[in-house]
N, C-alpha and C positions, 0 to 999 in steps of 0.2 A: 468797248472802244468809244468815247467821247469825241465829239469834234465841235468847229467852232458856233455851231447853232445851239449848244446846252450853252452858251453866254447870254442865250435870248433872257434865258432863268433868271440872269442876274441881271436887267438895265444898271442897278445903277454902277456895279461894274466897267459894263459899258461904255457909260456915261464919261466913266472917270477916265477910263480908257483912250475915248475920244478929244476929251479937253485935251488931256494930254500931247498925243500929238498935238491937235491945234495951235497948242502953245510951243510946240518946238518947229513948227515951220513959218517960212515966211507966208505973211498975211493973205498973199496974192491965190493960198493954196486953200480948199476946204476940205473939209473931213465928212465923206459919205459913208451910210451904212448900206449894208446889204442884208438882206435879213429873210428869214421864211414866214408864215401867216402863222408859223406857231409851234411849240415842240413840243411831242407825244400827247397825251392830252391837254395840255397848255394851250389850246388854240382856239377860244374865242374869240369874237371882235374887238371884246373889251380888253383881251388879254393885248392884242397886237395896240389897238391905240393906248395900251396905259406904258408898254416898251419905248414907242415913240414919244410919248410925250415925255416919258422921265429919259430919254434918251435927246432928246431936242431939247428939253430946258437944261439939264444939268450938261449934257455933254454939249451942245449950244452946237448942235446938228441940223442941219435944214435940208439935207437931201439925203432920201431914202428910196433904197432899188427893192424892191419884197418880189421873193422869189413865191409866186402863184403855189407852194405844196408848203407843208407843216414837214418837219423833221421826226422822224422816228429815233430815236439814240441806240433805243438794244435791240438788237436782231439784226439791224440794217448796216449796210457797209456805207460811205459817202457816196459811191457810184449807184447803191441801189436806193437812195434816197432821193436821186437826181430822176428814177424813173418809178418806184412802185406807188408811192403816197399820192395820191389821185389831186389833179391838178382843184383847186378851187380858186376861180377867179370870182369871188364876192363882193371885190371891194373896190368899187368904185373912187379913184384916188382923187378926185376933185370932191369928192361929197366928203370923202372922208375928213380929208384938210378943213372942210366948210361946218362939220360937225364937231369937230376937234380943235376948235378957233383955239384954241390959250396957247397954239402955237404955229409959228409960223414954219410951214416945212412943203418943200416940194418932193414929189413921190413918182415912184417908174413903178410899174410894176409888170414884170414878166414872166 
């Protein structure tokens, strides 16, 4: 059973994803992502800022909510992925932005 965190696999997907709407609402409206710190082994730093970034430049996204756990895909159901994968809060969302300058994006992270 897949769900919508194996899309992390693909930003530029994403990306395309998100233009898209963008482009079919009015302007007044933006397009945020939600996202987890990383899926099955897919979860370094580097993996989460290179999602953002090809997700912020191509999808031209500036607000990101990162859900504090990384997604498991097999074994895990959606509800038991919302509680077994151990929370890590590493990532400081103002340092990150300030490390990651080639884009501009504001970040929740809960």
């Amino acid at each position: 059973c897949a769900f919508g965190a194996a899309l992390m696999l693909q930003p530029d997907l994403v990306a395309n994803i998100c233009l898209a709407m963008k482009d079919s609402v009015d302007s007044c409206y933006s397009v945020s992502v939600k996202c987890r710190i990383g899926v099955d082994d897919c979860d370094s730093y580097q993996s989460l800022a290179n999602f953002v970034r090809i997700v912020s430049e191509k999808g031209e996204v500036q607000n990101f909510i990162i859900h504090a756990r990384k997604a498991i895909l097999k074994g895990l159901s959606p509800d038991q992925n919302r509680k077994i994968p151990p929370l890590k809060v590493y990532i400081n969302a103002e340092k990150f932005c300030e490390q990651n300058d080639s884009f501009s994006t504001s970040m929740f992270i809960n």
